[in-house]
N, C-alpha and C positions, 0 to 999 in steps of 0.2 A: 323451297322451290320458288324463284320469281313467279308475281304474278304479270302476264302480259296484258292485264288490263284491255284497254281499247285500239292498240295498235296493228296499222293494219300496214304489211309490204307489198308494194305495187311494184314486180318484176316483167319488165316488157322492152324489149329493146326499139321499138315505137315511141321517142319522146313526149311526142304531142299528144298521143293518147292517150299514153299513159299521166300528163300533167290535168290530160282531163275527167280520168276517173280518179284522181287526188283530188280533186276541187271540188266536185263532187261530194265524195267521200268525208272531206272537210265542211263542206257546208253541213251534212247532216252528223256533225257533232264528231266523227272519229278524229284517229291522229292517221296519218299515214307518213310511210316513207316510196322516195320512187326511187330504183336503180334498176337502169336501163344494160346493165354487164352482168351476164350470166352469173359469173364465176365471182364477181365481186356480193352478188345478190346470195348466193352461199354463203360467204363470209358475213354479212351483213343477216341474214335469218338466223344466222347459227348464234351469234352475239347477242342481236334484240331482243329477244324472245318475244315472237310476235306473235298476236290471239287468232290471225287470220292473214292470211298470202294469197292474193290475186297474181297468177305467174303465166303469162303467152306459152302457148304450146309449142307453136315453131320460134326459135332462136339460135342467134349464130353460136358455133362451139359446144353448148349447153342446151338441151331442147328441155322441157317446162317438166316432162315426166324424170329426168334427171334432176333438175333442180330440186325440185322436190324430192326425191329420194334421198338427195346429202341434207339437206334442211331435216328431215325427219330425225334421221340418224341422232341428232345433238337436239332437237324442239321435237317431240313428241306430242305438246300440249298442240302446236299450233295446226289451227283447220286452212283448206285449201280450196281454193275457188279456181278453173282452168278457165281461160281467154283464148279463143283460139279463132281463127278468121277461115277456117275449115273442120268444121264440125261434120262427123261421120261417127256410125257406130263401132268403126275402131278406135275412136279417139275416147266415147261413152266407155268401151270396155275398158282400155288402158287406164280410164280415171277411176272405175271400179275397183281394178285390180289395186289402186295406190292408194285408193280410202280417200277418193276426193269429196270433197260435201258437192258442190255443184259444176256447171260449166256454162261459160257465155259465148253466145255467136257474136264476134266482135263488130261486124256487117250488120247487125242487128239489136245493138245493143239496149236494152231498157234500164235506166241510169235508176228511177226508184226503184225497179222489181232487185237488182243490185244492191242498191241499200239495205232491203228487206234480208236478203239472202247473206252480206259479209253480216245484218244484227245477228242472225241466226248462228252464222259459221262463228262468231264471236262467244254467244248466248254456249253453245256446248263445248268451245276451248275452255270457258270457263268451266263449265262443269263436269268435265273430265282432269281440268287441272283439280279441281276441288277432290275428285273422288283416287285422282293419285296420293294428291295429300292423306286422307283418310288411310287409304293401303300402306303409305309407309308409317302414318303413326300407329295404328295396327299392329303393326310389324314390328317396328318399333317398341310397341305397347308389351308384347308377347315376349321380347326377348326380354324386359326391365322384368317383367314377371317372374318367368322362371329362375333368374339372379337373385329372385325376393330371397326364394326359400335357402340358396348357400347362402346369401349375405345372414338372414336372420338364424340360421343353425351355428353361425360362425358366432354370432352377439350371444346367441345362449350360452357359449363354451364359457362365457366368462361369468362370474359367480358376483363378483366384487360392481357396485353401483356405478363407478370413475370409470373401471374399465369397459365397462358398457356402455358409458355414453362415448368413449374415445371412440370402442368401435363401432357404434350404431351412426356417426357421426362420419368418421372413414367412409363406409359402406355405402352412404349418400350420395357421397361425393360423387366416388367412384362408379356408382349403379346412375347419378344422372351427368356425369360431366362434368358440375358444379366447380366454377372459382374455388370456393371458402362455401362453408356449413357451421354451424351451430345448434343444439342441443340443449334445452332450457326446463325444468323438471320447477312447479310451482307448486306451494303447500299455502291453506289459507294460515292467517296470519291477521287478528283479531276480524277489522273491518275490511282488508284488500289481502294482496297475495304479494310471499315476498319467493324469490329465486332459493331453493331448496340445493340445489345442483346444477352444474352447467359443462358443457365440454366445447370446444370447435374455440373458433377465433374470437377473440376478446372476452372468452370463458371467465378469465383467471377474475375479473375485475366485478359480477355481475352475480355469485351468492350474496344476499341477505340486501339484491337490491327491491324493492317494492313498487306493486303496481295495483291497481283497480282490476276488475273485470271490465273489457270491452274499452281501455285506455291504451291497448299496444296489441299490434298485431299477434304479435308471442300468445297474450293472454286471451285473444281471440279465438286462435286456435286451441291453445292448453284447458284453458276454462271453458267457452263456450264450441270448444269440436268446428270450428270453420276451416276448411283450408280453404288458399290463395293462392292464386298466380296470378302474378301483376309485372309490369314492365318495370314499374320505380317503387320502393316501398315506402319513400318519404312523399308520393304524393297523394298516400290515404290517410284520410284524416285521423286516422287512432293511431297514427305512426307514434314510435317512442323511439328518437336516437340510440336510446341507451342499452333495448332490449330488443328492439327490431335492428339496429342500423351494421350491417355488412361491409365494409370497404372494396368495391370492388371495380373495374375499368370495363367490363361485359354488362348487357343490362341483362336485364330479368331477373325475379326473386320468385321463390315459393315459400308457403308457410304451412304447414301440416301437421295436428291435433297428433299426440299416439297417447295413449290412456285406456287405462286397467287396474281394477281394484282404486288402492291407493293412491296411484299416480296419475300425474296430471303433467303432461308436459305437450312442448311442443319445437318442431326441427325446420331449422330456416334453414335455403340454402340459394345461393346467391353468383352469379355471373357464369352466361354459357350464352357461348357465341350466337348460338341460335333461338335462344331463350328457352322457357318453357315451355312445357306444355298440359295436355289434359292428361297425355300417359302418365308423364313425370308425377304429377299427383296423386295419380292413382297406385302409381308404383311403390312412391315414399309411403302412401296410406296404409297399404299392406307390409311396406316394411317394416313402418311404425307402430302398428297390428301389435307383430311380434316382438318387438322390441320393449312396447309395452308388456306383457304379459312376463317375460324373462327379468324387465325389472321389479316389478310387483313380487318375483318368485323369490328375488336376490334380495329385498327388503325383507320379505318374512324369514327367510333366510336369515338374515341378517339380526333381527328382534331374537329369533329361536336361540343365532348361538351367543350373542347379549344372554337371554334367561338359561341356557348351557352354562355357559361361564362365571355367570352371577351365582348361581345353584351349586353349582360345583364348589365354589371358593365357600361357600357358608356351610355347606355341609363339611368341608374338610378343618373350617376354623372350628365351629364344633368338636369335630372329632380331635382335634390338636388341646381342644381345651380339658376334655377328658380324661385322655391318655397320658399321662404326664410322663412315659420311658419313652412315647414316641412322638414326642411334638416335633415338630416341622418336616416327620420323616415322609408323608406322603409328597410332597414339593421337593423333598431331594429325590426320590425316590423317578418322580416323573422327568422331572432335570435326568438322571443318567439313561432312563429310557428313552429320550429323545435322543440323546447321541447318537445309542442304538440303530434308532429306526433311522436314522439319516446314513450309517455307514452301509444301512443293509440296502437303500436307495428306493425306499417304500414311497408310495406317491402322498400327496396331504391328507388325501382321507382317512388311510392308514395309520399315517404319522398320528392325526388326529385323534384315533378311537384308542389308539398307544397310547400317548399322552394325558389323554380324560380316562384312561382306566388304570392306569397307575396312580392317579390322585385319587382313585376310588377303591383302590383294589382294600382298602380294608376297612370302607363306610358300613363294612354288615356290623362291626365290633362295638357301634353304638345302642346295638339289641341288646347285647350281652351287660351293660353296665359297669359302672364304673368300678367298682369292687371286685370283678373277676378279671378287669384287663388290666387294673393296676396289681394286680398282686405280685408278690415276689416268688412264689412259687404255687403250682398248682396240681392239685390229687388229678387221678385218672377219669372222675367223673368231668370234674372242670377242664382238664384238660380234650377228653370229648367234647365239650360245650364250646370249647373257646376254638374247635376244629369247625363250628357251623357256622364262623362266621363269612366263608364265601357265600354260600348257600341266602344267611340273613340278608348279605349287601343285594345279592340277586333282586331278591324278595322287595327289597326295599328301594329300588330305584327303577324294579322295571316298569311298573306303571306309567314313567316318565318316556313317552316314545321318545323325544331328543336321546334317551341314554341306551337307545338299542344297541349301536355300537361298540359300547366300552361293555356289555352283559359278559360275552365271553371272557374278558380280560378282568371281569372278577373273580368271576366263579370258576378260573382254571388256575388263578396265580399259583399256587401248591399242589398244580400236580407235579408231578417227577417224571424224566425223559425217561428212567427204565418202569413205570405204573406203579408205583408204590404208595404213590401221591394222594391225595384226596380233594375235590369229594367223589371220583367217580373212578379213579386209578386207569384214568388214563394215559398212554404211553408214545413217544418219539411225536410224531408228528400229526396224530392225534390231537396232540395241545396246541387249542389257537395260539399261533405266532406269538400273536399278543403279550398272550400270557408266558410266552417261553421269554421274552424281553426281560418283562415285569420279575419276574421270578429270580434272574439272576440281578440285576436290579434292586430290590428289595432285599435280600440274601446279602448283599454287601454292604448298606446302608446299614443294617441292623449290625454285621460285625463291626461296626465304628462307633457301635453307640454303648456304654456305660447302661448294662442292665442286670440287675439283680444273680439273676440266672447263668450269664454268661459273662466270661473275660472278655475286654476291649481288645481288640486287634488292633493292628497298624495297617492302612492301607495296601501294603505291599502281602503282608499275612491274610490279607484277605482276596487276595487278588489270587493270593497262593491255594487259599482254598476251593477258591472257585473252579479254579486248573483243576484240583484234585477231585470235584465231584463231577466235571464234564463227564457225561458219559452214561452216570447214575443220574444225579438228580437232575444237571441241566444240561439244556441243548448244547452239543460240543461247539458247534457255528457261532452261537450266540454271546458260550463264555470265550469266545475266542475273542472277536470284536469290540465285548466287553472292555476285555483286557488292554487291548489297541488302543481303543479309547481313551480309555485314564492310564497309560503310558504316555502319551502322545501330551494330554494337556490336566493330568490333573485335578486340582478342586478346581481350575476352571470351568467345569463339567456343572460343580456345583454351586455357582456364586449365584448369590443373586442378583439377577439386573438391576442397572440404577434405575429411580423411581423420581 
């Protein structure tokens, strides 16, 4: 909203009087404008935006309670003074009813007591202009708030580091108007701090660049928690080009701290027509609230399923070094469960606890030792003992809460869709999914392997047998899919990726 400062419009279609409460007016510091035509003094109020209108009550076409009523309309800021060369208590009430701050006997005029009264009619345009300002940023203020909580539930949907600063960087924008944004994640790095992650404009160029604490706006914010708003960011002295500088044709910058746990970062954003403000800051501080905390969740996140997957591969190269009929069979065995889970259109969680429990569905078998899983054949005691090892893998990974997931897809791999199965003879759909995957999965793995016990099949013989136990021991759905599967592509199913 213009500010109208100290100007003041003298409407009066009396020249000379009006050139004389201008000079006046001018001598004690104002500016004024004079237009002696009604209808032009409309046009001319509604444009200047003036702090104060001196307007004749009687005029030809236009009389002064009209003028002032179209000048309001478009200048609300501005106060009204009435001139009138016939003052009556009708003339008092008509200026009451229009909100005039005073009125002058023009027959009588007193030129300081007028001074006095446009500082005054000035003194509260001002501070009615001010307290409009206040209501719309307010207002303002309230709607960026309530955007906080969808922008930051929308940045938690995403799990992955990159993708959360895309979208916490997006959402900036968008929640203050901003030109360009950027997103700067700093980790120390012996004696200073170097750019850990970055997103927004000129991201790509700006990991593994290094700063001091309290040498660039970014690290002011990031490290020491300050935000900013400023007009130009190259005119604070801790400016850094490289990590603060923005490219943009709008002025104003803001810079705002988001940090939790681990993280330390902080969100520039740059060019809006109207600049910023104290909402925008406040608004971005609560965005960045949350923003932080969802990436602190996605790094532990991220560490868990690092020691997940590191855990998983050492326990399974173990078990491959043991078992000498079954080495590398847990890694093929997960290769054709994943197919699986992708044709049945299971979401990643799913896919996930598939995946990591068929590389574990048979970690109990290293309780058992090496002499009773290699053997070529086994009596009915051992073969009892060699039946505990769902039950052992249980026992022996659930400790690990990351492996809560994949517990069902141990401990069911052997049951059977008609209950025959073990360890609990459970039946149809009863058996975690999981484990109905794993099951046919592992089942056809094993007929292509060269074991003491059992004749080698040909893929096709074994695809064959699986048809034939749909029903009995596996889910009909599952060996169907199966089958699908390695029709369609084969050992592809089973290659290993390049490394």
């Amino acid at each position: 909203m213009p500010n109208p400062g100290s100007r003041v419009l003298i409407v009066d279609d009396d020249d000379t009087f009006a050139e004389v409460v201008s000079d006046a007016l001018r001598e004690a510091g104002f500016e004024t404008t004079v237009e002696t035509d009604p209808e032009r003094a409309v046009a001319r109020g509604i444009e200047g935006r003036y702090a104060a209108a001196l307007v004749d009550l009687v005029m030809p076409g236009l009389d002064g309670l009209e003028v002032i009523r179209r000048i309001r309309e478009q200048s609300p800021a501005t106060e009204y003074v009435i001139l009138t060369g016939k003052p009556s208590l009708e003339t008092a009430v008509g200026g009451i009813h229009q909100g005039i701050f005073d009125y002058f006997d023009k027959s009588q005029l007193d030129l300081r007591r007028l001074e006095r009264v446009v500082g005054q009619a000035i003194e509260k345009a001002r501070l009615g202009l001010e307290n409009r300002v206040l209501t719309e940023r307010l207002r303002e203020s309230n709607t960026l708030l309530r955007r906080v909580g969808d922008l930051g539930a929308r940045i938690r949907a995403w799990h992955h580091q990159d993708r959360m600063l895309d979208e916490l960087v997006s959402a900036a924008v968008a929640l203050c108007g901003a030109a360009r944004g950027r997103a700067v994640i700093l980790e120390p790095a012996s004696e200073d701090f170097r750019v850990l992650a970055a997103a927004g404009w000129g991201a790509e160029s700006l990991v593994g660049h290094r700063v001091a604490d309290g040498q660039s706006l970014t690290a002011l914010a990031a490290i020491g928690g300050r935000a900013q708003v400023l007009s130009r960011a190259d005119e604070h002295p801790a400016y850094d080009p490289t990590l603060d500088g923005i490219e943009v044709d709008l002025p104003g910058v803001v810079f705002v701290p988001f940090s939790h746990g681990n993280v330390r970062g902080a969100l520039a954003l740059a060019g809006r027509e109207q600049g910023f403000g104290i909402e925008h800051r406040e608004a971005l501080l609560g965005l960045g609230r949350q923003a932080a905390a969802a990436l602190d969740n996605a790094q532990q996140h991220e560490r868990a399923s690092n020691f997940f997957t590191h855990a998983t591969d050492m326990l399974v190269s173990i078990l491959d070094s043991v078992d000498t009929h079954y080495e590398g069979h847990a890694r093929r065995v997960a290769m054709l469960a994943d197919a699986v889970s992708r044709r049945l259109g299971l979401g990643d969680d799913e896919r996930r606890a598939v995946h990591f429990g068929a590389l574990l569905h048979d970690i109990g078998k290293l309780r058992l030792g090496p002499t009773l899983i290699n053997a070529s054949s086994l009596s009915e005691t051992e073969l009892r003992r060699m039946r505990e090892h769902p039950a052992l893998g249980l026992d022996l990974v659930r400790p690990i809460t990351a492996f809560e997931d994949v517990l069902p897809v141990i401990y069911a791999h052997h049951e059977r869709w008609d209950g025959s199965g073990y360890p609990r003879g459970l039946a149809g759909e009863e058996i975690p999914l999981g484990a109905r995957i794993v099951s046919v999965a592992d089942a056809f793995d094993n007929m292509l392997r060269t074991r003491p016990w059992a004749a080698l099949k040909t893929p096709e013989e074994a695809i064959a047998e699986l048809e034939s136990c749909a029903g009995s021991q596996f889910d009909p759905r599952v060996v169907r899919l199966f089958a699908a599967c390695w029709r369609e592509s084969g050992e592809a199913l089973i290659a290993e990726p390049n490394r």
